[in-house]
N, C-alpha and C positions, 0 to 999 in steps of 0.2 A: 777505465776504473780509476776511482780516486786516488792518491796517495796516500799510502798506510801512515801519519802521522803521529804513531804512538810513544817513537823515541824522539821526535822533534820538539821538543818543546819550546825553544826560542821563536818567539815571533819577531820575526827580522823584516819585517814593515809589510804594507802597500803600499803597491804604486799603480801611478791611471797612465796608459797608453798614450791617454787623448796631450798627455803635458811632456813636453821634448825635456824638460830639468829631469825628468824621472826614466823615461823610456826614450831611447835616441831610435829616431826614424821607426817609431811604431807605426804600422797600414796594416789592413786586409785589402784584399780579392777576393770578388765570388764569383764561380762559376758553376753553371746548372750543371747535374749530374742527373745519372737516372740510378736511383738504389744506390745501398740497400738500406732495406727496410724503409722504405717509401720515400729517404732522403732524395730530396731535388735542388738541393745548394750548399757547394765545398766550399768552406769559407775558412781561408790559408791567411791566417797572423804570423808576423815577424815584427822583429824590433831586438833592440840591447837593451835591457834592463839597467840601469844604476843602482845596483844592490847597496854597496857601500857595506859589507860585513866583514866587523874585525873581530881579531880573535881578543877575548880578554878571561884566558884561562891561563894554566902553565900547558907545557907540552905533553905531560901524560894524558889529555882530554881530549876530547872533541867534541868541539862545540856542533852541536845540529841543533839546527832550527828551519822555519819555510817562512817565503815570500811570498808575497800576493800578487796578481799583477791585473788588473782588470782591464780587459780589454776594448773598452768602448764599445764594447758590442750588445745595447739592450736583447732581452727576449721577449717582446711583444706576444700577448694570446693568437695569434697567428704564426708564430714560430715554435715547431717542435723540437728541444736535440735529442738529434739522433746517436750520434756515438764520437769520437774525437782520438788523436793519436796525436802525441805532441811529444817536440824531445828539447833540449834546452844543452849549451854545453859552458864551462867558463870563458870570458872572451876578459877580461883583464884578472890578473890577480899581482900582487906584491910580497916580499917575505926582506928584510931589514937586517936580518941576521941568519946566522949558521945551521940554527936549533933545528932540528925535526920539523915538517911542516907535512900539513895534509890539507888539499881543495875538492870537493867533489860537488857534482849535483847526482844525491843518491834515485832522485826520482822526481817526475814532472807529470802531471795531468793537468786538464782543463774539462770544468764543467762549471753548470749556472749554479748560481749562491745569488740568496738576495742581495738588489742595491742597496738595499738600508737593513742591518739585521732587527732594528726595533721600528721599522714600518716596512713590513711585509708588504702593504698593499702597493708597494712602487713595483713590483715583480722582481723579475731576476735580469742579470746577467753575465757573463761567459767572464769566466777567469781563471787564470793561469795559476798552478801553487806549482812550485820548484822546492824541492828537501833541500836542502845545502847541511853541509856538513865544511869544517873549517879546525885545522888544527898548530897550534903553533905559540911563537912565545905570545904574551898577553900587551897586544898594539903594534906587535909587528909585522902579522901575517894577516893577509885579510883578502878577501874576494869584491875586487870593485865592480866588475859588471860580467852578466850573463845574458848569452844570446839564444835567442828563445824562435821556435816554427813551432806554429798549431794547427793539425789541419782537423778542421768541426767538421762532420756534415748532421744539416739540417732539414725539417722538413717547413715549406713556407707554404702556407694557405693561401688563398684569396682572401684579402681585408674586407670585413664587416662593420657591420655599425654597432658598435660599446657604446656609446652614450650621446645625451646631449644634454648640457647643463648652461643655464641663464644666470643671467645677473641685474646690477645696474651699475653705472658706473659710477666710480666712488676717486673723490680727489687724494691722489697723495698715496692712494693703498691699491694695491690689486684687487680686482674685484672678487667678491666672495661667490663661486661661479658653484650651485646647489642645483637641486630637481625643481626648484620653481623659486621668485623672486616676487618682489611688489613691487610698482611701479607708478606716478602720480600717472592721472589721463593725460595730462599735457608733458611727460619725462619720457626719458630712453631706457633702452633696455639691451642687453648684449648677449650673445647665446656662444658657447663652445660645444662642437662635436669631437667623438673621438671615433678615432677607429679601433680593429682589433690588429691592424698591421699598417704598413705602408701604403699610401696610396697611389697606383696606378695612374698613367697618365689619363687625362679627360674625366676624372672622375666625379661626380654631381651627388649632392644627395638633396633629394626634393623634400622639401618641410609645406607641412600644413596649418592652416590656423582653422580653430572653432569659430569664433570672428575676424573674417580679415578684414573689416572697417575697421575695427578698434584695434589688434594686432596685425599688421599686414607681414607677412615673410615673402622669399623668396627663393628659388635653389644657390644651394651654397656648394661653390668649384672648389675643390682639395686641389693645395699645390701637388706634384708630384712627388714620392717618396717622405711627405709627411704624413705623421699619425694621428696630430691635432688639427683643427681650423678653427680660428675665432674669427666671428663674424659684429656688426654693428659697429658703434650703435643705432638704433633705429629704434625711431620716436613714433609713439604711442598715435592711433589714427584720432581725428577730432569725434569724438564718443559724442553719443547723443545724452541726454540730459540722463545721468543715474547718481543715484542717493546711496548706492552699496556698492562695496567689492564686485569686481565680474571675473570669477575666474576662465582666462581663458587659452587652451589647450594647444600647445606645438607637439605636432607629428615628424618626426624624420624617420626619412621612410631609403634603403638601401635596398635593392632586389626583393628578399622576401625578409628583411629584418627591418623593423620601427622601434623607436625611444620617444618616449614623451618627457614635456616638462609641461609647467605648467605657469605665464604670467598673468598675476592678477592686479588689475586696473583698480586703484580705489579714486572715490569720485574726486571732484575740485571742494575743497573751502566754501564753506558758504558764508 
């Protein structure tokens, strides 16, 4: 269950796992479980936090407020969480003078909150909030770091096929990678698949073309434990003589899941 943040009102930062200046020696481990609730992967975070919270009240107060700590952990649509237990305790703190002091972490959970709060469609991922609470004179008391276990369990699916999107390639900028592209008869063209999880070793996903003279494809190998493949570029086959557009259709095809896009050839200059 989340932490009750009603009296916390200081936001006393984020911090990413993934960067040693913020988190010292952040990892996970996974380990397959069986249950419950259909969880099949314990997934046990550790790391020291660099909080860096000082006090800047007098000592009648305390200051509360929470920390963020994201744990590089995406949750891809083949990831369910299931439930999480995590405890966090203080691992450095300081105090400069005599005066009353108070360090706590009144409370710690871990659950997914979006990557991006104002682009939702990046998904979520797994992150630590810690209450802290800090009392003392104003700059002299203060909690530098806090040392954090999260144990998640999850439920991981088998990766499916989420998309596949083309382009062409463009000098200087990433390519604008959409459900279908245009492409000259004699130009290239690049395709990304996605999945909805990690890829499994040996993994293929077979694409079809409506025309393969004029668009030829091929099956495209997922590295392992990736969730993207970009593939090309691959140029356009020599088209027989046409005066219009030819839209023509890619199939990728995964067990019993297909995505289409769609490249359309417009003729040569006359």
């Amino acid at each position: 269950m989340p932490c009750d943040l009603t009296d916390y009102t200081k936001d006393f930062g984020t911090l990413d796992a993934s960067d040693g200046h913020q988190v010292a020696n952040g990892t996970h481990i996974e380990v397959s479980v069986d249950g419950p609730d259909n969880a099949n992967r314990l997934l046990i975070f550790t790391g020291t936090a660099i909080v860096n919270v000082i006090s800047d009240n007098d000592d009648d107060d305390i200051r509360r407020g929470a920390v963020r700590i994201k744990l590089d952990y995406p949750l891809p649509k083949a990831v369910r969480f299931v439930q999480s237990a995590t405890t966090a305790t203080l691992a450095s703190i300081f105090n400069r003078d005599d005066d009353d002091q108070l360090y706590a972490v009144d409370c710690v959970s871990t659950d997914p909150d979006d990557i991006d709060p104002n682009n939702p469609q990046l998904g979520k991922e797994l992150v630590l909030t810690a209450a802290l609470g800090i009392q003392g004179g104003e700059g002299d008391t203060g909690i530098s770091r806090i040392a954090y276990q999260a144990n998640v369990l999850v439920q991981v699916f088998e990766a499916e096929l989420d998309s596949l999107l083309v382009a062409v390639p463009a000098v200087g900028v990433p390519p604008g990678y959409g459900p279908s592209t245009i492409v000259a008869s004699d130009g290239q063209w690049l395709g990304r698949i996605a999945l909805t999880g990690t890829a499994p070793r040996n993994l293929f996903v077979h694409l079809e073309s409506t025309d393969g003279t004029l668009v030829p494809v091929q099956d495209i190998p997922f590295l392992q434990g990736e969730q993207t493949q970009d593939f090309g570029p691959w140029t356009v086959g020599e088209p027989p003589t046409i005066n219009q557009n030819v839209d023509v259709t890619i199939t990728a095809s995964l067990k019993s899941t297909t995505r289409t896009a769609v490249v359309t050839v417009r003729p040569r200059p006359q």
